[in-house]
NUDRENMAR-42099 format. One line per 8 residues: number of its first residue (from 1); their letters; for each residue x, y, z of C-alpha. Coordinates in nm, 3 decimals. Example, Ala and Ser with C-alpha at 12.3 -4.5 7.8 and 13.67 -1.06 7.14 Angstrom:
BEGIN
1) as) 1.230,-0.450,0.780  1.367,-0.106,0.714 .
This chain:
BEGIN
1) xxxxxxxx) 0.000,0.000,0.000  0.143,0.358,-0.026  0.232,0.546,0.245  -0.059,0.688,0.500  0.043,1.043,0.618  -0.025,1.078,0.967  -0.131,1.409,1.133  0.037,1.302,1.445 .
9) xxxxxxxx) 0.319,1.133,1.625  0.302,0.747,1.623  0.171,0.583,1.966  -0.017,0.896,2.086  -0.345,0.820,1.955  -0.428,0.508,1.750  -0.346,0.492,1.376  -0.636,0.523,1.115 .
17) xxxxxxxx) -0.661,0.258,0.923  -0.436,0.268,0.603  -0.493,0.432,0.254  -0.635,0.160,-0.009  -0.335,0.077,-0.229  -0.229,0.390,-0.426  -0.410,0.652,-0.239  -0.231,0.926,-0.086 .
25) xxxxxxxx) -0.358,1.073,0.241  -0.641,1.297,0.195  -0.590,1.496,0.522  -0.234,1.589,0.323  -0.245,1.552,-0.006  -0.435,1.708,-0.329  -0.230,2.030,-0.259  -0.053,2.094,-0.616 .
33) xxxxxxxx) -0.199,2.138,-0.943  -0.035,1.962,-1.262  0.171,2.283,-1.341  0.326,2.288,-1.005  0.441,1.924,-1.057  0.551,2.000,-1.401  0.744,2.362,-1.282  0.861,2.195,-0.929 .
41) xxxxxxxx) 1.079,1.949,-1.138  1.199,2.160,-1.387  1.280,2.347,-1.124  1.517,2.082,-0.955  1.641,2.013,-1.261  1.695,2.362,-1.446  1.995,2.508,-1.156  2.364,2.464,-1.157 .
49) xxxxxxxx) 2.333,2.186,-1.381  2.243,2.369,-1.713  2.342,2.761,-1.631  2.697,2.684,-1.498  2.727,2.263,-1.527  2.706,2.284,-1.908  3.066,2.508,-1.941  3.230,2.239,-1.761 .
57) xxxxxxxx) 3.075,1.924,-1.923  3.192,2.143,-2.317  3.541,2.186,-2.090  3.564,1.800,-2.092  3.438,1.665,-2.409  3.461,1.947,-2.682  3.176,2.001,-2.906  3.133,1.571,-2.845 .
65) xxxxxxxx) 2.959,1.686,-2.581  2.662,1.642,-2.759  2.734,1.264,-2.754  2.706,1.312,-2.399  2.407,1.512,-2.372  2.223,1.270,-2.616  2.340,0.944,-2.436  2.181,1.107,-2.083 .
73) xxxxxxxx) 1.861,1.218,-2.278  1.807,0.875,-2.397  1.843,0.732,-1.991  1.673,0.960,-1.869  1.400,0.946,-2.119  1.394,0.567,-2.002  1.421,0.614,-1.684  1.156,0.875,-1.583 .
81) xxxxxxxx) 0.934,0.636,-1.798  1.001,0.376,-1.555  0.970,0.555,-1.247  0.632,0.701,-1.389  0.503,0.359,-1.431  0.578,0.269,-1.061  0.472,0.637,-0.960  0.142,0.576,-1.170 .
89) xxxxxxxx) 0.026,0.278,-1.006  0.143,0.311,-0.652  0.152,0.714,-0.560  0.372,0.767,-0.271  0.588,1.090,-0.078  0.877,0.844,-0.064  0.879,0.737,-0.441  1.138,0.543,-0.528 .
97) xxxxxxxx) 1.268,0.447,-0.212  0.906,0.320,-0.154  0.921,0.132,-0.461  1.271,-0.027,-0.403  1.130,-0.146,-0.038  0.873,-0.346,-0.176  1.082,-0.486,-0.491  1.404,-0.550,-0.313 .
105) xxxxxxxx) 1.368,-0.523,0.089  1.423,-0.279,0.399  1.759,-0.199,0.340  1.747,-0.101,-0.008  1.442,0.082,0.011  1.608,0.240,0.335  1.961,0.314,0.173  1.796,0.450,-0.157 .
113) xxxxxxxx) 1.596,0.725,0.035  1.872,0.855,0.238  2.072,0.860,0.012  1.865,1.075,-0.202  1.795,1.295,0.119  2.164,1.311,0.131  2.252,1.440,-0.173  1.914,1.707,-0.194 .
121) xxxxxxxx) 2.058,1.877,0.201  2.397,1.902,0.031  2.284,2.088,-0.271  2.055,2.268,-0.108  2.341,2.431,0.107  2.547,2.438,-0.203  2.268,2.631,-0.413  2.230,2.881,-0.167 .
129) xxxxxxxx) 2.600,2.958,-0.122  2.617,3.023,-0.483  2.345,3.194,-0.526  2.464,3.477,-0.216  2.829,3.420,-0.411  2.652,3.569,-0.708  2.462,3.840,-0.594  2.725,3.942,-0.386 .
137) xxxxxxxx) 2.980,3.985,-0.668  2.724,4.184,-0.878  2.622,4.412,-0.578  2.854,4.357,-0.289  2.687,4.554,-0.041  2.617,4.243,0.212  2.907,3.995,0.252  2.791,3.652,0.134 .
145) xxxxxxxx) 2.731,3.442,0.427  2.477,3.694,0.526  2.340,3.670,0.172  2.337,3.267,0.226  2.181,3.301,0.528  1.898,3.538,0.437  1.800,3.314,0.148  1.797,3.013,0.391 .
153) xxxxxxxx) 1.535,3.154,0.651  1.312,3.274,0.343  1.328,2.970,0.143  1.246,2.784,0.489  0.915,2.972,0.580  0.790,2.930,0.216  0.814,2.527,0.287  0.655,2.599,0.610 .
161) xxxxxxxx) 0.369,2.797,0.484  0.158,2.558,0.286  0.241,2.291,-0.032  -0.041,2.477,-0.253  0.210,2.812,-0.175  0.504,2.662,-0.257  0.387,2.476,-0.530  0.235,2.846,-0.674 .
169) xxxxxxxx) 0.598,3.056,-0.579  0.811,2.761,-0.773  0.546,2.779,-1.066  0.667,3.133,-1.133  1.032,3.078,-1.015  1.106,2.826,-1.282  0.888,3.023,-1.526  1.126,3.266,-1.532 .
177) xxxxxxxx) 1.364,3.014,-1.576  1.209,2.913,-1.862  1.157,3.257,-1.987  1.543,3.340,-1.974  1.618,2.981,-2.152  1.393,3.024,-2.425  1.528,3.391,-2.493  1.894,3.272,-2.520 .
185) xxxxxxxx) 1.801,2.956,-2.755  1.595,3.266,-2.999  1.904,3.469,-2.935  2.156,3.205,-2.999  1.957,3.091,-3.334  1.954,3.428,-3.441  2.311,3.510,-3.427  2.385,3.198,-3.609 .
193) xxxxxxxx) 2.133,3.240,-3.882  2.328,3.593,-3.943  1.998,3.789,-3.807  2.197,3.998,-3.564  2.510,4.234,-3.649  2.769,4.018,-3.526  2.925,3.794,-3.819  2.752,3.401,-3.737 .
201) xxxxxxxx) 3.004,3.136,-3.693  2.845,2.860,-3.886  2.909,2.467,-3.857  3.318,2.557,-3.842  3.385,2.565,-3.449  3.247,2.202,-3.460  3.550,2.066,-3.604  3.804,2.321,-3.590 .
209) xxxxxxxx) 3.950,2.332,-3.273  4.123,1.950,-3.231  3.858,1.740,-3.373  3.512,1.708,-3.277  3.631,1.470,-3.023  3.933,1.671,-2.898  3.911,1.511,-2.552  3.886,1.156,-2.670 .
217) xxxxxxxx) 3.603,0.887,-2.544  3.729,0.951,-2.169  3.608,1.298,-2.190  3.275,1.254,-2.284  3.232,0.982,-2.071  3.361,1.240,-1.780  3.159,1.494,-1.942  2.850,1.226,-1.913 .
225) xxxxxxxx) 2.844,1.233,-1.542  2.827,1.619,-1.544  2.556,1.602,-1.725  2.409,1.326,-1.564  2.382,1.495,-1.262  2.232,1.840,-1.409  1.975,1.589,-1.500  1.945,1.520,-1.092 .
233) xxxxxxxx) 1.620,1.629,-0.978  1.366,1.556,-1.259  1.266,1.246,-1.005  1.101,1.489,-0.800  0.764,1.467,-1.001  0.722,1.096,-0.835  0.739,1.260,-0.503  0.581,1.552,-0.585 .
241) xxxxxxxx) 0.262,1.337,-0.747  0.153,1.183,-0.456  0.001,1.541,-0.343  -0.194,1.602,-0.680  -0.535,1.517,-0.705  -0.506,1.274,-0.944  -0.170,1.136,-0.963  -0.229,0.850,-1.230 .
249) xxxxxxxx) -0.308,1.084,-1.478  -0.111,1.383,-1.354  0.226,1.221,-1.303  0.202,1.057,-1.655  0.127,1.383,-1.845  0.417,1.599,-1.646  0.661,1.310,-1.726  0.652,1.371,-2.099 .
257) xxxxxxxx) 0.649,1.739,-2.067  0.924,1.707,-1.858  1.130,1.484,-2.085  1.098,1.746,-2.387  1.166,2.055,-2.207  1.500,1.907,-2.063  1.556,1.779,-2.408  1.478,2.125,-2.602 .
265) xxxxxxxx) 1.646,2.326,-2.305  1.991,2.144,-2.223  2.061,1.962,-2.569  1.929,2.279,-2.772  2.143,2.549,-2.511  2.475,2.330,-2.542  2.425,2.328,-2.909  2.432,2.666,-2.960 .
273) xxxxxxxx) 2.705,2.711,-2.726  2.937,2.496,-2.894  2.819,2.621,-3.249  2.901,2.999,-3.141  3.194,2.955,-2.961  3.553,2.774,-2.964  3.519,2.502,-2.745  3.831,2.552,-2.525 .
281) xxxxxxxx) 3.740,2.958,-2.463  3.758,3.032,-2.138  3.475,3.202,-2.070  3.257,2.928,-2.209  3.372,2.698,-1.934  3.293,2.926,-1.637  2.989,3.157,-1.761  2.838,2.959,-2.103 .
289) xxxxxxxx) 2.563,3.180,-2.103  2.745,3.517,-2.064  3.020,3.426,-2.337  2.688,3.398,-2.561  2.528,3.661,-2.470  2.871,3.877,-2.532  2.909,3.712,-2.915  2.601,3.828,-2.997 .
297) xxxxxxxx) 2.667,4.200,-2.873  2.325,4.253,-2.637  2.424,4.518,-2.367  2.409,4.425,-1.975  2.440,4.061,-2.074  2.661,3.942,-1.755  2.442,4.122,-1.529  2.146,3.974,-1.668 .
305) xxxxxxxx) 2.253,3.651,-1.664  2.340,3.689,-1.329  2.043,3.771,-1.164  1.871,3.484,-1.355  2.147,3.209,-1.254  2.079,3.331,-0.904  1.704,3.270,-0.928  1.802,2.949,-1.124 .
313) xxxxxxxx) 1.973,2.853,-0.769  1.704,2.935,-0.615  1.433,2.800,-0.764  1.632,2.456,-0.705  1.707,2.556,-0.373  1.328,2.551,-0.296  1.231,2.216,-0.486  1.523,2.011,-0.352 .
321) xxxxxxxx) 1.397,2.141,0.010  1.046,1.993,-0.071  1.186,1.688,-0.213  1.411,1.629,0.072  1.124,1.683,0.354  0.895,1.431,0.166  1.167,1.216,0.140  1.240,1.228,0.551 .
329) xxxxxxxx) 0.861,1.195,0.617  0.824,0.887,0.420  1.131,0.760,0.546  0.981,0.796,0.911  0.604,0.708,0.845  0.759,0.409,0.715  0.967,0.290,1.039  1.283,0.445,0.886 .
337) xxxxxxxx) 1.357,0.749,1.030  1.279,0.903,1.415  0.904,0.937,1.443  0.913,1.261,1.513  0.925,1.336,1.141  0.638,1.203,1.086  0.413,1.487,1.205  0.163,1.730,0.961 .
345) xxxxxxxx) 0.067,2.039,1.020  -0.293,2.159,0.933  -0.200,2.260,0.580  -0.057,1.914,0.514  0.291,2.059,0.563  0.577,1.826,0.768  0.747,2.070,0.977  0.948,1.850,1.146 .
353) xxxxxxxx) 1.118,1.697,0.791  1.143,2.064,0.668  1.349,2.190,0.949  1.536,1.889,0.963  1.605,1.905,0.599  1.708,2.242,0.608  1.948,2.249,0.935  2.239,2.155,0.698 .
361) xxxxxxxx) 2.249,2.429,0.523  2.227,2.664,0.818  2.544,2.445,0.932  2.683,2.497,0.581  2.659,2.900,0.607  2.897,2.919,0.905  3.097,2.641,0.725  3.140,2.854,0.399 .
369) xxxxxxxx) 3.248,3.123,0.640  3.502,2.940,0.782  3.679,2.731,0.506  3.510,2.881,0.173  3.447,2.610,-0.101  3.645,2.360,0.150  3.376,2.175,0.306  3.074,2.183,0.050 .
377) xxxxxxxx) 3.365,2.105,-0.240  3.409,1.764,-0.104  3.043,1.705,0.009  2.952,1.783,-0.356  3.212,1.528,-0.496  3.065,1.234,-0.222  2.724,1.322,-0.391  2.833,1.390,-0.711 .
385) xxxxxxxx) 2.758,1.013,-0.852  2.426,0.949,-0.620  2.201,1.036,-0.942  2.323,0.726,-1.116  2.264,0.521,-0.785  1.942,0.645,-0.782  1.831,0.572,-1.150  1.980,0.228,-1.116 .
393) xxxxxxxx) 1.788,0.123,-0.833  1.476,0.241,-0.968  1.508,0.051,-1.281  1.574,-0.296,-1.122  1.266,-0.207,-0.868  1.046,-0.138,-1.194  1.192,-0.480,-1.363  1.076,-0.658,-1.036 .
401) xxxxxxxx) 0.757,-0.481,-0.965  0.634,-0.489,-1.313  0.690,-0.884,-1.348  0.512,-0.947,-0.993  0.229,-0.696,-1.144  0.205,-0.911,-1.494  0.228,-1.200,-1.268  -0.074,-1.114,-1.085 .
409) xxxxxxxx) -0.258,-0.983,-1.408  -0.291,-0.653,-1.248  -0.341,-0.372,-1.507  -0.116,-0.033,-1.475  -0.220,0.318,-1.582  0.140,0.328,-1.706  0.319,0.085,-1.840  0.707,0.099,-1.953 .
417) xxxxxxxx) 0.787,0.103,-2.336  0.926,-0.241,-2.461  0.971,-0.397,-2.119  1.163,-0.571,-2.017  1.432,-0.486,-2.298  1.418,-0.114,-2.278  1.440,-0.137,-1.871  1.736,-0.375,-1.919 .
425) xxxxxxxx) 1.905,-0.150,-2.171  1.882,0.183,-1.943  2.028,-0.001,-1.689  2.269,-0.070,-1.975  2.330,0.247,-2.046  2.383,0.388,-1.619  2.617,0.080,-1.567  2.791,0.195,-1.925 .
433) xxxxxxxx) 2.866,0.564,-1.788  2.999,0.442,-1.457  3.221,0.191,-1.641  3.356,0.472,-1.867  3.354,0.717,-1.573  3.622,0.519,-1.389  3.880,0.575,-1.661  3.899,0.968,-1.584 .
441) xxxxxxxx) 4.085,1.022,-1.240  3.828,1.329,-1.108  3.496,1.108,-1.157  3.667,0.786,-1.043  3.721,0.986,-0.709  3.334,1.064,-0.684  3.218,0.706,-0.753  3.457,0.584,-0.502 .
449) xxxxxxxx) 3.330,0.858,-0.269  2.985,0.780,-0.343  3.054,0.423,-0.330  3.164,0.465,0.039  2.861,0.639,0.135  2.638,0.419,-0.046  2.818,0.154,0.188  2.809,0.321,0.512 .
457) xxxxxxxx) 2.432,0.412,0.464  2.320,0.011,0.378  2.526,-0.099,0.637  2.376,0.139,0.907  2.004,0.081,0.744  2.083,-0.284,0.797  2.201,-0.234,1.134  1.935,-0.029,1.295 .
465) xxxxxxxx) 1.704,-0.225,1.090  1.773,-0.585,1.283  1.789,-0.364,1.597  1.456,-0.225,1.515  1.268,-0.573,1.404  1.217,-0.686,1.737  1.055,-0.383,1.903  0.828,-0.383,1.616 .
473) xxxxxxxx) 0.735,-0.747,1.739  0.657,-0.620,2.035  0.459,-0.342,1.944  0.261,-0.568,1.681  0.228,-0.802,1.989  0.072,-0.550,2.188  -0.176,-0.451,1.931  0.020,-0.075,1.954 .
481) xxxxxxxx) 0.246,0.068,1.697  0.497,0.069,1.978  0.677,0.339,1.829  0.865,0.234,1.500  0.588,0.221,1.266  0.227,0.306,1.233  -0.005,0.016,1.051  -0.021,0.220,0.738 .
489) xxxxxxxx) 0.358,0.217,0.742  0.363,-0.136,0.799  0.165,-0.155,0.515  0.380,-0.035,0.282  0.687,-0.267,0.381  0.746,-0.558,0.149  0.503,-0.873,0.223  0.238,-0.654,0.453 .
C-alpha cells in the first residue's frame, strides 16, 4: 500500500486505518496542481546543472559533448518512464525508495531514500552559497554568508507555509527560468542564422579546434556524469505526485512534458554554445551563457545573466527542500527514520522533515564562512555520482515490480515502453557511464566517494534495521504501533 500520512506522532493516539493501495492521504495531499508538478521538477532540474554545469561538461568533451548530452537524454527518457510507471500505479511521498522497499527489501528501500535525502541537504546548502556568491559579486553591499543566510530563513518559511504556496511561488520561479532559456536559444539561433550584427560562426567551431572529439572517449564519458547529474532532480515529479489530485493521470502527463523541455532546453542550449563559440574559450567553461550573450553584442548581458542564474539557484534551492522533507517523512512514516518526522501540520505541511532538511544548510553558512568552497567542495564530490545510484535502483525495482504486477494480471495506468528490454538497456546504459567514468581520475574519485557512502548508509540501514525488528514485534504483539511504525507504514513494507 502507499504510504498513509499521519497528522500526528506514532503511539499517541491510534493509527487510522491505512490508505487503499495507491491513495495518498487525503488529510495531506491534493495540494498541487499539474503545473506545479511540471514547474517543481523543472525546477530541480533547471539550476547549476544547465546555467553553470554545461561550461564544464563542453570543458571536458569538446563540441562531443553532444554525444554526452544525447546518451543522458536517452536514460533519462527511459528512466523517468520507468519511475512514472511505478509512480502511476502506486503514488507515494517516498517514491522510489518506496518502490525499491517493496521490490528489493528494507535496506534497499532504506539506503535509496537517504541517500537521495543526502545528496538534496547538500545541494541545497550548495545552491544557496552560490546563489549569495553571485549576488554578492554583482552588488557587494552584504558579505555573502549573510546573503546565504537570508535566502535560507526565506526559502524555509515558504516550505513551512503551505504545499499549494510553494507549489504556486516555484510555478513562477522556474517560469522565469524558462523565460530566460527560451530567450537565449531565440538569441543564440539568431546570431547563427546571421539575423543579428555580429558575423555568425556557422558549422566551423564544430570541427576546428582539435577534432570534434578533442578530448577523446574519456572525456565525454567524464563529461556524461556532469551532465548526468544536471539531469538530478527531474525524479522529483514521483514525489511531488503523490500530493496532486489525481496522480495516475497527472504524473504521466508531467513526465513527458518534462522529458521534452530538458531535451529542447539542455541539448538545444549546449548546441548553440558549442556552435558559437571555440570550445576551449575560457569564458565558455565558467559563464556559457554570458560568453553567448557577449558574441552576440546585447548590452548588460553578464548582469542579466546573473540575476537569472541566481534565481536558477534558487528556484532549485526551494524544490530540492520539498523533495528532501517528503523524502524524511516517508522515510519515518515508514519505520525508517525518528518518528518525530512524521508529524503534519494543518495545511498538510511536515514541519518537522522541513526543518530537519534544512538544518544543513544553516550548518553549511557558518561552514562557507570558515573554510570557503572547502567543506561543500568535497560534500559535492561524495554526492556527485548518487544520481546514477538512484536511477539504477529504480530501474531494477520497476523490472521486479512490473513482473510481480504481470504476474498477478494486475493492469497499470502506465506501463514501460518495450519492457523488459528497454528497462534492461537503461540499466545498460547507467552501468555503461559508470564503467567509462572510472577511466577519468576526477569522476573515479566521486564514484569511489559515493561508493563509500552508499556503503556506510546500507550498512547502518541494515544495522538499525535488525535492531529495530524486534521492538516492532513487540509493538505488533501489543496490538500498539509501539513506536517504530504506524499500521499504514507497515503496510507499505514488502510482504504486509
Amino acid at each position: 500500500m502507499s504510504e498513509t500520512l499521519l497528522t500526528q506522532e506514532r503511539g499517541t493516539t491510534p493509527a487510522a486505518a491505512p490508505a487503499p493501495h495507491g491513495t495518498p492521504d487525503p488529510a495531506s495531499a491534493q495540494h498541487l496542481k499539474p503545473r506545479h508538478l511540471v514547474m517543481m521538477a523543472l525546477g530541480s532540474a533547471i539550476g547549476t546543472g544547465l546555467f553553470v554545469g554545461t561550461g564544464s561538461a563542453i570543458a571536458l568533451a569538446g563540441p562531443a559533448v553532444l554525444i554526452s548530452f544525447l546518451v543522458a537524454c536517452v536514460v533519462l527518457v527511459l528512466v523517468m518512464r520507468a519511475m512514472g510507471e511505478m509512480a502511476a500505479a502506486d503514488p507515494a511521498r517516498g517514491a522510489f525508495s518506496v518502490y525499491a522497499e517493496k521490490a528489493l527489501g528494507r535496506t534497499a528501500g532504506q539506503t535509496l531514500g537517504w541517500l537521495w535525502w543526502a545528496q538534496l541537504v547538500v545541494v541545497i546548502a550548495a545552491e544557496a552559497t552560490a546563489a549569495a556568491q553571485i549576488l554578492s559579486e554583482l552588488w557587494p553591499v552584504l558579505p555573502q554568508w549573510s546573503l546565504a543566510l537570508a535566502f535560507m530563513v526565506v526559502f524555509t518559511a515558504l516550505n513551512l507555509v503551505s504545499v499549494r504556496a510553494l507549489g504556486e511561488s516555484e510555478f513562477w520561479f522556474a517560469l522565469l527560468k524558462v523565460g530566460a532559456v527560451v530567450a537565449f536559444l531565440l538569441v543564440g539561433a539568431a546570431l547563427l542564422l546571421g539575423l543579428l550584427p555580429s558575423p555568425s560562426p556557422g558549422l566551423a567551431n564544430l570541427t576546428a579546434h582539435g577534432g570534434f572529439m578533442p578530448t577523446g572517449v574519456t572525456g565525454v564519458a567524464a563529461a556524461l556524469l556532469v551532465v548526468v547529474f544536471a539531469f538530478g532532480g527531474t525524479e522529483l515529479v514521483t514525489v511531488a505526485a503523490a500530493e496532486t489530485r489525481d496522480p495516475q493521470r497527472n504524473v504521466a502527463r508531467a513526465i513527458r512534458t518534462i522529458v521534452v523541455r530538458v531535451l529542447v532546453f539542455y541539448v538545444g542550449s549546449v548546441a548553440l554554445m558549442v556552435l558559437i563559440l571555440p570550445w576551449n574559450t575560457e569564458s565558455l567553461s565558467s559563464s556559457p551563457f554570458v560568453a553567448v550573450l557577449s558574441v552576440a553584442g546585447l548590452p548588460g548581458a553578464q548582469a542579466v545573466m546573473a540575476v537569472v542564474i541566481a534565481l536558477a539557484l534558487l528556484s532549485a534551492l526551494n524544490a530540492n527542500l520539498y523533495g528532501a522533507s517528503r523524502m524524511l517523512h516517508s522515510l519515518s512514516d515508514r519505520g525508517c527514520a525518528p518518528r518525530r518526522f512524521v508529524r503534519l501540520s494543518g495545511s498538510g505541511v511536515p514541519v518537522p522533515a522541513v526543518v530537519a532538511s534544512v538544518l544543513f544548510g544553516f550548518v553549511a553558512v557558518v561552514l562557507n564562512y570558515l573554510w570557503p568552497e572547502a567543506v561543500l567542495g568535497f560534500l559535492l564530490n561524495t554526492i556527485g555520482s548518487t544520481v546514477l545510484v538512484v536511477w539504477a535502483l529504480s530501474l531494477v525495482s520497476q523490472i521486479v515490480l512490473r513482473r510481480r504486477a504481470d504476474r498477478e494480471g494486475r493492469e497499470l495506468p502506465l506501463r514501460m515502453w518495450g519492457f523488459p528490454y528497454l528497462s534492461w538497456l537503461a540499466l545498460a546504459l547507467v552501468g555503461g557511464i559508470l564503467v567509462l567514468g572510472w577511466f577519468d581520475p576526477v569522476v573515479r574519485t566521486q564514484l569511489v566517494l559515493t561508493g563509500g557512502l552508499v556503503a556506510l548508509i546500507a550498512v547502518l540501514c541494515a544495522v538499525l534495521g535488525r535492531r529495530a525488528r524486534p521492538a516492532e514485534q513487540a509493538g505488533a504483539a501489543a496490538g500498539s504501533p509501539a513506536g517504530t511504525g504506524s499500521p499504514a507504514a507497515a503496510a507499505d513494507r514488502p510482504g504486509a
